[in-house]
Biopython code that builds the backbone (N, CA, C, O; Angstrom):
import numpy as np
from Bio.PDB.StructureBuilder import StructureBuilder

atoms = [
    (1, "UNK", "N", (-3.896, -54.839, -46.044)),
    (1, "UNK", "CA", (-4.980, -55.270, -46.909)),
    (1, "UNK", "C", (-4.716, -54.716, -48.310)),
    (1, "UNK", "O", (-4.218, -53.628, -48.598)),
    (2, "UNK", "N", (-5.145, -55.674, -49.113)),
    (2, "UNK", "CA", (-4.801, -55.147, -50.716)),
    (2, "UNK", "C", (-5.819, -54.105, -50.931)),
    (2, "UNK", "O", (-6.902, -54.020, -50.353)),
    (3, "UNK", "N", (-5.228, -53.138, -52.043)),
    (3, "UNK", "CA", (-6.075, -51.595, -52.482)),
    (3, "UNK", "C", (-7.783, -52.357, -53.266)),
    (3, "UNK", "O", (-8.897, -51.898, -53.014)),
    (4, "UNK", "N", (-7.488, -53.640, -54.260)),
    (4, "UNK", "CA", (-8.711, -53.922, -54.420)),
    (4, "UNK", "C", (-9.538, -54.868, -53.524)),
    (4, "UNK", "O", (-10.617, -55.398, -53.789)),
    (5, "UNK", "N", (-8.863, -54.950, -52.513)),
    (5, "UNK", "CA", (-9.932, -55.392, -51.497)),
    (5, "UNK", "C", (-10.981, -53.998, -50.627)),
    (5, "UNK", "O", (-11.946, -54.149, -49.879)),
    (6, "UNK", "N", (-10.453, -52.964, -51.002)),
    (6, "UNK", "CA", (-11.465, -51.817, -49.999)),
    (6, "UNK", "C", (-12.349, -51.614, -51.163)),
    (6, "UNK", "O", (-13.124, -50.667, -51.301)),
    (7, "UNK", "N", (-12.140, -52.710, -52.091)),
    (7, "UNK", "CA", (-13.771, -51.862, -53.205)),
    (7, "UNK", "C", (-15.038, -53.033, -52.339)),
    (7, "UNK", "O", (-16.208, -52.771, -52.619)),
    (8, "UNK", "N", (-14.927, -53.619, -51.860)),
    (8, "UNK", "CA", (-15.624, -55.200, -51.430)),
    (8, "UNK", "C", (-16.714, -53.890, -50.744)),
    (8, "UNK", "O", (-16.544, -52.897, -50.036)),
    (9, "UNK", "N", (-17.902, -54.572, -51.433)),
    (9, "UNK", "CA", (-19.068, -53.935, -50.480)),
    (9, "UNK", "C", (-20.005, -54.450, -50.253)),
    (9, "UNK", "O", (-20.233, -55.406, -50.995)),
    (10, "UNK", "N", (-21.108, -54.141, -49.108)),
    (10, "UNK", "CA", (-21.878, -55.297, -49.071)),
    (10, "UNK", "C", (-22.797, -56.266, -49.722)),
    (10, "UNK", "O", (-23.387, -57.312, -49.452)),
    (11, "UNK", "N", (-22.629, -55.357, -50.794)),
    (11, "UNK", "CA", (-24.226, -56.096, -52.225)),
    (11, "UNK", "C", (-23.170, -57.240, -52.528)),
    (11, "UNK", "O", (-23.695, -58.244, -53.008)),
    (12, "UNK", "N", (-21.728, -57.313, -52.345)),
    (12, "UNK", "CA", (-20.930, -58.574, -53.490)),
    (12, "UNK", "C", (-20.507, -59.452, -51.971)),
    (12, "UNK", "O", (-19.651, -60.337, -51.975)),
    (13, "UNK", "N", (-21.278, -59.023, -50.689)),
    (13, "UNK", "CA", (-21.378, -60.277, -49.851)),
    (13, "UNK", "C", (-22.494, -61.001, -49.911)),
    (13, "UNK", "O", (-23.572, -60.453, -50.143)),
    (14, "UNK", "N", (-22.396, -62.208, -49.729)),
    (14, "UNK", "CA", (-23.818, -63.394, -49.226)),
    (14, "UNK", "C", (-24.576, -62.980, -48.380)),
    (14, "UNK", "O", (-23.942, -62.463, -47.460)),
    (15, "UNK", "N", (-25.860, -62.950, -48.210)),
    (15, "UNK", "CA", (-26.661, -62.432, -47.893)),
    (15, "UNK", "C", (-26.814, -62.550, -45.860)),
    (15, "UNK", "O", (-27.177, -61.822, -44.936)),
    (16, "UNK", "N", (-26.276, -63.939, -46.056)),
    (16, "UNK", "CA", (-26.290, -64.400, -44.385)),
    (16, "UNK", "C", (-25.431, -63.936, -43.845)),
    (16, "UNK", "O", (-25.489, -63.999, -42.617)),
    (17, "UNK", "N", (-24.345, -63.318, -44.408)),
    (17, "UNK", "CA", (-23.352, -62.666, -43.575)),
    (17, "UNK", "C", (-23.203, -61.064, -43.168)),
    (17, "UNK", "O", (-22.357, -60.506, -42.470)),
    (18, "UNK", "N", (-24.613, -60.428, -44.036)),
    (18, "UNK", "CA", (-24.683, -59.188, -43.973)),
    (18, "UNK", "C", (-24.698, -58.945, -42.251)),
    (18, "UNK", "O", (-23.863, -58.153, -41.812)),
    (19, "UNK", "N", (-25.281, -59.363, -41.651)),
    (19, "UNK", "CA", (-25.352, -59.197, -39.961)),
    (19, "UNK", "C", (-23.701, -59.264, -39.463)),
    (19, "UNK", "O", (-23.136, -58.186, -39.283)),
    (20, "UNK", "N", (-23.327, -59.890, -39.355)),
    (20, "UNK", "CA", (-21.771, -59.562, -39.344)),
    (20, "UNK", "C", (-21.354, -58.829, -39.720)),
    (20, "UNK", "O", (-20.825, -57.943, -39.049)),
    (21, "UNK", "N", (-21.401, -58.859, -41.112)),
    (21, "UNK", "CA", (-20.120, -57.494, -41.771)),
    (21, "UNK", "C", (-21.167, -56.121, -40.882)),
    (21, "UNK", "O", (-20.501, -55.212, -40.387)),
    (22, "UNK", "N", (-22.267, -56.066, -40.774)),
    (22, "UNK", "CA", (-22.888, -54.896, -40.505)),
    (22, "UNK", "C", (-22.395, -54.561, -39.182)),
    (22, "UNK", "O", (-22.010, -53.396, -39.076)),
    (23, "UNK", "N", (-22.292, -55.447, -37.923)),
    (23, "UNK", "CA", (-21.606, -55.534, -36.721)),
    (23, "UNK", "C", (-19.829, -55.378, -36.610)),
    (23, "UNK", "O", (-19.205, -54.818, -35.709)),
    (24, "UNK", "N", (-19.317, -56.016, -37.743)),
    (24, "UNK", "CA", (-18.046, -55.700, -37.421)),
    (24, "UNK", "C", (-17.604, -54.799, -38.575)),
    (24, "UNK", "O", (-16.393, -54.597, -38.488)),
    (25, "UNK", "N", (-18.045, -54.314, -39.410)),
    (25, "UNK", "CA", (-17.210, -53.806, -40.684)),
    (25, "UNK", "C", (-16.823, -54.701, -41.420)),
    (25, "UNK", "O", (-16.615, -55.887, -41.167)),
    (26, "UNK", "N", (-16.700, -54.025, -42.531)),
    (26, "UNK", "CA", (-15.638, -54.777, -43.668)),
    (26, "UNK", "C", (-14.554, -55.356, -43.258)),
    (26, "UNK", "O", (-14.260, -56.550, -43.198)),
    (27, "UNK", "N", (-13.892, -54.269, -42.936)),
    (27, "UNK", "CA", (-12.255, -54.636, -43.143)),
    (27, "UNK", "C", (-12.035, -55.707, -41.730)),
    (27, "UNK", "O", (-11.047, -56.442, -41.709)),
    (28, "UNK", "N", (-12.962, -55.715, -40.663)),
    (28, "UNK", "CA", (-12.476, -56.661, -39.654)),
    (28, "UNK", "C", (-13.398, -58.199, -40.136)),
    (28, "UNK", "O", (-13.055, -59.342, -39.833)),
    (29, "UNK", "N", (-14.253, -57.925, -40.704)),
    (29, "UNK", "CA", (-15.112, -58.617, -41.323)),
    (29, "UNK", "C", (-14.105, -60.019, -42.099)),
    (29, "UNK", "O", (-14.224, -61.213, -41.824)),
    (30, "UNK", "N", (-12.929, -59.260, -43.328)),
    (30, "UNK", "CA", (-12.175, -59.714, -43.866)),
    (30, "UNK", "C", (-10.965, -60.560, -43.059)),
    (30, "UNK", "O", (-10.353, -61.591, -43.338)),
    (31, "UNK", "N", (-10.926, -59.787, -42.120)),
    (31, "UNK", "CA", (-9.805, -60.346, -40.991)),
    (31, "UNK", "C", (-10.213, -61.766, -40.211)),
    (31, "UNK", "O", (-9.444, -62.698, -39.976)),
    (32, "UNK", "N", (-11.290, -61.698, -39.955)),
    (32, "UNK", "CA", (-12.177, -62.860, -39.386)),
    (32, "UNK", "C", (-12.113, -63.908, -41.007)),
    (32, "UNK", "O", (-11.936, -65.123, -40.922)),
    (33, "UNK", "N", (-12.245, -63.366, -42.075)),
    (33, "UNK", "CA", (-12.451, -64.701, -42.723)),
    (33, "UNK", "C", (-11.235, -65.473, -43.028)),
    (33, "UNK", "O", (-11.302, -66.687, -43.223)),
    (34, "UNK", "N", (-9.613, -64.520, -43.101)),
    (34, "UNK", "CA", (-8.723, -64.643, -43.355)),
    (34, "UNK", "C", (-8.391, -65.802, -42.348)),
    (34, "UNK", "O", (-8.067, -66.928, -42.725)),
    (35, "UNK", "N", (-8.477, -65.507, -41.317)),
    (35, "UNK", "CA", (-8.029, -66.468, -39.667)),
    (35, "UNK", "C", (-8.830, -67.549, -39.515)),
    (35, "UNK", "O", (-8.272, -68.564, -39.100)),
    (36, "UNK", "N", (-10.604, -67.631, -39.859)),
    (36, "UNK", "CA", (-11.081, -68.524, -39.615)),
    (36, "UNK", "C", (-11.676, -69.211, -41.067)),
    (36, "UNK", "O", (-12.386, -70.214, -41.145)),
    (37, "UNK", "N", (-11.249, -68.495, -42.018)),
    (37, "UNK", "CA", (-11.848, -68.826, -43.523)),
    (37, "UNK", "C", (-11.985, -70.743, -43.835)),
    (37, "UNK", "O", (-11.218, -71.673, -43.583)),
    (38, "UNK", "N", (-12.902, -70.691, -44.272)),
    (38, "UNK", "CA", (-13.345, -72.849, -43.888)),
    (38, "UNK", "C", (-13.560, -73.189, -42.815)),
    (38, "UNK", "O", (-13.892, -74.373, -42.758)),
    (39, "UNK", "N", (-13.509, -72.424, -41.423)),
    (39, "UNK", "CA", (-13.883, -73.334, -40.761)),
    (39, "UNK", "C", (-15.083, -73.139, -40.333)),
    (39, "UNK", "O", (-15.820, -72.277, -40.812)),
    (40, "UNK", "N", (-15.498, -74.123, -39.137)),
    (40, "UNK", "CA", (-16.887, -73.722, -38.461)),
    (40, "UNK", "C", (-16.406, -73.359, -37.030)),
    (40, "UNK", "O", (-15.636, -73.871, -36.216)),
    (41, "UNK", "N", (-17.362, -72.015, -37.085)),
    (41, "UNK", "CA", (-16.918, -70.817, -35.652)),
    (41, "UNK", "C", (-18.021, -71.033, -34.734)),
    (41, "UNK", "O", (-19.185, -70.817, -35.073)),
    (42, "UNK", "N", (-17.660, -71.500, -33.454)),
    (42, "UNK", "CA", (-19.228, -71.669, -32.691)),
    (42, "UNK", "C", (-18.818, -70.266, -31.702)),
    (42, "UNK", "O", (-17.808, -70.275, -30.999)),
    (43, "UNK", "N", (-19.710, -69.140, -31.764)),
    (43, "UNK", "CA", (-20.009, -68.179, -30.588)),
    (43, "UNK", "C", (-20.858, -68.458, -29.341)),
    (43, "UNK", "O", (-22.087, -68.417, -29.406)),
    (44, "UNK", "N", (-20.280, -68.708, -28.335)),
    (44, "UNK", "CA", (-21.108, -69.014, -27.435)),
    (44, "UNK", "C", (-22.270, -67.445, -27.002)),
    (44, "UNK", "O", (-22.223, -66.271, -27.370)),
    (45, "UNK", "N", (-23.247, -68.238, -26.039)),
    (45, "UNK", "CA", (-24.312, -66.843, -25.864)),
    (45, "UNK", "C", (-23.840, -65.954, -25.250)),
    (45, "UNK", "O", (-22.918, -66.203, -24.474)),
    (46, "UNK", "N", (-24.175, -65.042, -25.358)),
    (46, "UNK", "CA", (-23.935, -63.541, -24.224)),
    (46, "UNK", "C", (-23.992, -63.654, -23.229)),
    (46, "UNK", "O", (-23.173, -63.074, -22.517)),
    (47, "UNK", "N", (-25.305, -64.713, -22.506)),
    (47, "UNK", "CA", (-25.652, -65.192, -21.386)),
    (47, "UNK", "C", (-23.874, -65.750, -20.978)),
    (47, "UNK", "O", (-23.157, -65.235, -20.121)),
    (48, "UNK", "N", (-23.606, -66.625, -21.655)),
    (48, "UNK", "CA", (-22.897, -67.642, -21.122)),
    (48, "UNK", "C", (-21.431, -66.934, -21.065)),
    (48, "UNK", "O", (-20.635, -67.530, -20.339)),
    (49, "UNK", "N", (-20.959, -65.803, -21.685)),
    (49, "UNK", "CA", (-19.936, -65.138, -21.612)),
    (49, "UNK", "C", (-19.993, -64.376, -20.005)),
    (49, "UNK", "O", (-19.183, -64.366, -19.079)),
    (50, "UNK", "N", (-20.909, -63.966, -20.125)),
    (50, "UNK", "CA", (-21.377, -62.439, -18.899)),
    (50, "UNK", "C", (-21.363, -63.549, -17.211)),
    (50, "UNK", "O", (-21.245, -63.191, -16.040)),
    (51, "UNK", "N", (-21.511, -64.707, -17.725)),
    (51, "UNK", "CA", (-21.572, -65.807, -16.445)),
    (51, "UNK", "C", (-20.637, -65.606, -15.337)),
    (51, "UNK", "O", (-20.971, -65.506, -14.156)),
    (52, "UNK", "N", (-19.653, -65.563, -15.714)),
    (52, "UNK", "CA", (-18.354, -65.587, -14.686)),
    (52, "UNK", "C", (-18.096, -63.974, -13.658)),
    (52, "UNK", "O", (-17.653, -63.740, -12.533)),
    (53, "UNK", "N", (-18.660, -63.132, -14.803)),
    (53, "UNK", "CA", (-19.162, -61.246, -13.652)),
    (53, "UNK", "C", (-20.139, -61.832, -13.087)),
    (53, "UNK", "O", (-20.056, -61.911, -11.862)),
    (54, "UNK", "N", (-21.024, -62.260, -13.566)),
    (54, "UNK", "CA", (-22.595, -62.488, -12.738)),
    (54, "UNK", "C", (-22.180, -62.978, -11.584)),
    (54, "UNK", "O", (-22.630, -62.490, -10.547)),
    (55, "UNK", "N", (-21.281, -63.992, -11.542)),
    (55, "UNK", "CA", (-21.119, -64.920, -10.193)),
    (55, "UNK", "C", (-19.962, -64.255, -9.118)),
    (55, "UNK", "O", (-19.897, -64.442, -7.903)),
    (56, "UNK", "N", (-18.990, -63.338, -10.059)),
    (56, "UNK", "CA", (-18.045, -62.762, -9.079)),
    (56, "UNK", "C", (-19.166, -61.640, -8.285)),
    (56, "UNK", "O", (-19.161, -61.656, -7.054)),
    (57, "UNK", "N", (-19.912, -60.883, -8.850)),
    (57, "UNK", "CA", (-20.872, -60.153, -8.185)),
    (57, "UNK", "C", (-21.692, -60.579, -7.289)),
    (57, "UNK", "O", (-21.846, -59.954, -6.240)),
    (58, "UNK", "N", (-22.420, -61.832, -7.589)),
    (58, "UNK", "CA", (-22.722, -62.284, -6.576)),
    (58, "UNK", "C", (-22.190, -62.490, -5.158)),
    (58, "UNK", "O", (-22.850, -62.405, -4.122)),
    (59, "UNK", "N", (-20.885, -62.777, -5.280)),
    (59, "UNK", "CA", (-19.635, -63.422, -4.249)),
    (59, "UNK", "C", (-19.898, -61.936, -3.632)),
    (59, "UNK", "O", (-20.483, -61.937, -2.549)),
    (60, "UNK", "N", (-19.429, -60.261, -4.352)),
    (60, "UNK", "CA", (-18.989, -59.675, -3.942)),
    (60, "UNK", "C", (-20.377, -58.755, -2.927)),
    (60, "UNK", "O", (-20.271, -57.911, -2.037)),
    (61, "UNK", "N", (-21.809, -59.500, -3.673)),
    (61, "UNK", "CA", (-22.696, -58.312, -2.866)),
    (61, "UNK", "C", (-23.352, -59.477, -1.895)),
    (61, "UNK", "O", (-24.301, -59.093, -1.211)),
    (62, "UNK", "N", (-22.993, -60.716, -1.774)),
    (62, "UNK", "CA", (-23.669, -61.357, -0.606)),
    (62, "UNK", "C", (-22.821, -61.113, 1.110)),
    (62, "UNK", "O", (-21.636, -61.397, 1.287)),
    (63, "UNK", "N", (-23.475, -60.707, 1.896)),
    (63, "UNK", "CA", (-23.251, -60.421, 3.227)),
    (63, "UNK", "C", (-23.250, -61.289, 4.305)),
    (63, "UNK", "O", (-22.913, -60.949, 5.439)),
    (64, "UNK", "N", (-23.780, -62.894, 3.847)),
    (64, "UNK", "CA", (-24.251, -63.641, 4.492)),
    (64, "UNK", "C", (-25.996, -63.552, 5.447)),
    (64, "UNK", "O", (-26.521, -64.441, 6.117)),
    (65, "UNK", "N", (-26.457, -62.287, 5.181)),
    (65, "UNK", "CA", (-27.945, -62.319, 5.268)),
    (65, "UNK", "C", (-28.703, -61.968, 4.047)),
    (65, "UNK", "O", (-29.906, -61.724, 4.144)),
    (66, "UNK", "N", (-28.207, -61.930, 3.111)),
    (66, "UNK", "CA", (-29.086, -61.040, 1.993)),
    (66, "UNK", "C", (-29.319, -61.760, 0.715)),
    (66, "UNK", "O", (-29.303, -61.313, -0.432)),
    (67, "UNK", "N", (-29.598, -63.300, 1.262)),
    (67, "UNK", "CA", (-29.476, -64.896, 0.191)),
    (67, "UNK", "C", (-31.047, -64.426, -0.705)),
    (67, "UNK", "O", (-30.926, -64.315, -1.925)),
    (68, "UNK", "N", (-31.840, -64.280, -0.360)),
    (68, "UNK", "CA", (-33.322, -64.020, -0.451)),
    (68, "UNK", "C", (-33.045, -62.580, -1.504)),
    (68, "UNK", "O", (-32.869, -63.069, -2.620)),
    (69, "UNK", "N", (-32.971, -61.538, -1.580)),
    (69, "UNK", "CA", (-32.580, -59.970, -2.297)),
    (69, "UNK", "C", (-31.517, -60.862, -3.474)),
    (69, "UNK", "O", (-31.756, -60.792, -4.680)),
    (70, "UNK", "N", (-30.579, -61.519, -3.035)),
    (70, "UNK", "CA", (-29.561, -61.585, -4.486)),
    (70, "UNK", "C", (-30.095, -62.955, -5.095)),
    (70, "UNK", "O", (-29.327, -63.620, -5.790)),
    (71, "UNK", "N", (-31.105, -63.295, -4.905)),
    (71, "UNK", "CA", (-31.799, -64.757, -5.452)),
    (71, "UNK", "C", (-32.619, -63.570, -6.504)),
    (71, "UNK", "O", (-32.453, -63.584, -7.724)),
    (72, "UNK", "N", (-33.359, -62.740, -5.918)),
    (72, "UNK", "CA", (-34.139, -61.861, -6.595)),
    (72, "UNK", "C", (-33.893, -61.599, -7.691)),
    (72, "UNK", "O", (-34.341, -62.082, -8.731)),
    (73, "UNK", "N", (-32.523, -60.126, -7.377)),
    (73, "UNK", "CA", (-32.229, -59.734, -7.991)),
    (73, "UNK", "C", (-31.649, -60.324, -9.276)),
    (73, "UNK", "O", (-32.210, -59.846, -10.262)),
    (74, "UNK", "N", (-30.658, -61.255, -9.582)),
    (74, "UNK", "CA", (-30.120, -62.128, -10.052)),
    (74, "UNK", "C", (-30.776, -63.280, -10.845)),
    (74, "UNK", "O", (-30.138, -63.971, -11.640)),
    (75, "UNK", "N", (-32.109, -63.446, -10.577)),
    (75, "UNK", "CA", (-33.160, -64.271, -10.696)),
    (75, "UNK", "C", (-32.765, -65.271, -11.044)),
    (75, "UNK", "O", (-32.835, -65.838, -12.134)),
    (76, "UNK", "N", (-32.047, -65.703, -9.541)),
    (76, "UNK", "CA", (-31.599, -67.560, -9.531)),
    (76, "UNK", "C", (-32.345, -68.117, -8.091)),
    (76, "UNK", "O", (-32.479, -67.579, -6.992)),
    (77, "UNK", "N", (-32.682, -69.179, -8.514)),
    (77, "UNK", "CA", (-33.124, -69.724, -7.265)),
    (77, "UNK", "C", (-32.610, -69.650, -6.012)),
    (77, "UNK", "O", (-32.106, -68.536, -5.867)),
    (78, "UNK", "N", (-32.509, -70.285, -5.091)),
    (78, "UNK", "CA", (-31.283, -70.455, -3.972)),
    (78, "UNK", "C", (-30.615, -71.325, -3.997)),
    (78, "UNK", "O", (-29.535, -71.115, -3.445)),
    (79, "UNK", "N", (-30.748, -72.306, -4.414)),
    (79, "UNK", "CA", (-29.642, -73.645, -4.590)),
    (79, "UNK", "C", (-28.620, -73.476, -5.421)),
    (79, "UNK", "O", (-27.468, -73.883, -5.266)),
    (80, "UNK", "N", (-29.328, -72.502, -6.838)),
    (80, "UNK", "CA", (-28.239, -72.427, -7.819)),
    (80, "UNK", "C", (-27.370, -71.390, -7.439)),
    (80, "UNK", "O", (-26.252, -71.492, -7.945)),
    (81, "UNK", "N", (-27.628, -69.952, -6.342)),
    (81, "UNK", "CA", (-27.154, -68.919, -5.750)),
    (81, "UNK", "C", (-26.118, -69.564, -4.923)),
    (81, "UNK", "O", (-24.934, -69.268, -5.087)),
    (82, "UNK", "N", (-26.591, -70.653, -3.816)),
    (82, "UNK", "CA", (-25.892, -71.626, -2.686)),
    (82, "UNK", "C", (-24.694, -71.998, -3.504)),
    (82, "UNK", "O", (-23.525, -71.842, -3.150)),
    (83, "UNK", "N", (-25.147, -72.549, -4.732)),
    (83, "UNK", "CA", (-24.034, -73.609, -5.847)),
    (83, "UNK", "C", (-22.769, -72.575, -6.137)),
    (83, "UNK", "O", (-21.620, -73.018, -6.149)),
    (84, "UNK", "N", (-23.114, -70.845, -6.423)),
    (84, "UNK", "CA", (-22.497, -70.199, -6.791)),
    (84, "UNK", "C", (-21.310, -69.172, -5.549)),
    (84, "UNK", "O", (-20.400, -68.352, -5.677)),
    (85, "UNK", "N", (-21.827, -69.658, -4.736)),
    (85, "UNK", "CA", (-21.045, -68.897, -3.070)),
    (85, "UNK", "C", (-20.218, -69.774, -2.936)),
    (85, "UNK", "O", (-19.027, -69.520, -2.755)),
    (86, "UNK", "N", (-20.728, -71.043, -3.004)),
    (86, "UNK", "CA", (-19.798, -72.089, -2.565)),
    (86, "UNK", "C", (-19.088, -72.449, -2.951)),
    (86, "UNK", "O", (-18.383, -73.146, -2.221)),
    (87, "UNK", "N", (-18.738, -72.307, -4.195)),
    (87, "UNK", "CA", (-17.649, -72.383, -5.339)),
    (87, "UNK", "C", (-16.453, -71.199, -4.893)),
    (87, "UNK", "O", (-16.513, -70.110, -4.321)),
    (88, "UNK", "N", (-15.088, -72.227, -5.618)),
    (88, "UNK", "CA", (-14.234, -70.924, -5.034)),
    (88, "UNK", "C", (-13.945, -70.803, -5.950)),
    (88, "UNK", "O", (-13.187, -69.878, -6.241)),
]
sb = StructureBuilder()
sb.init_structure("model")
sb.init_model(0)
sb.init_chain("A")
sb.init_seg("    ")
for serial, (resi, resn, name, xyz) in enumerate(atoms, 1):
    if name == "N":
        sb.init_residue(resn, " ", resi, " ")
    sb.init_atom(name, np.array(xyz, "f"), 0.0, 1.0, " ", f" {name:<3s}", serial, name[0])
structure = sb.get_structure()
């Protein structure tokens, strides 16, 4: 990174991006604009990242009696729990 790029601080960023730079820093901040600079970045949800543990856990704490407790816990119905066992 260039020496007058570490003067960049947050008052001489746009205001909508303060949540970012505040989450990632500056300097990775800069790195992200360098790689994705013009384009449009879609982040999917947290929900939808964390999906694929949610369901291996499921796989790993169902016993074949305990459909009812990991519907609970998990707070999925049973069909969508059923949808998620049955999948390989």
């Amino acid at each position: 990174m260039e020496d007058w790029m570490k003067e960049l601080s947050l008052d001489l960023i746009p205001n909508n991006l303060h949540p970012l730079v505040e989450m990632t820093g500056i300097e990775t901040f800069l790195k992200l604009c360098s790689y994705y600079g013009g384009s449009n970045v879609y982040f999917p949800r947290d929900e939808t990242m964390l999906m694929p543990l949610r369901n291996q856990r499921i796989k790993q704490e169902y016993n074949g009696h305990n459909l009812v407790e990991i519907c609970r816990k998990f707070r999925l119905s049973e069909r969508q729990t059923r949808h998620i066992l049955n999948k390989q």
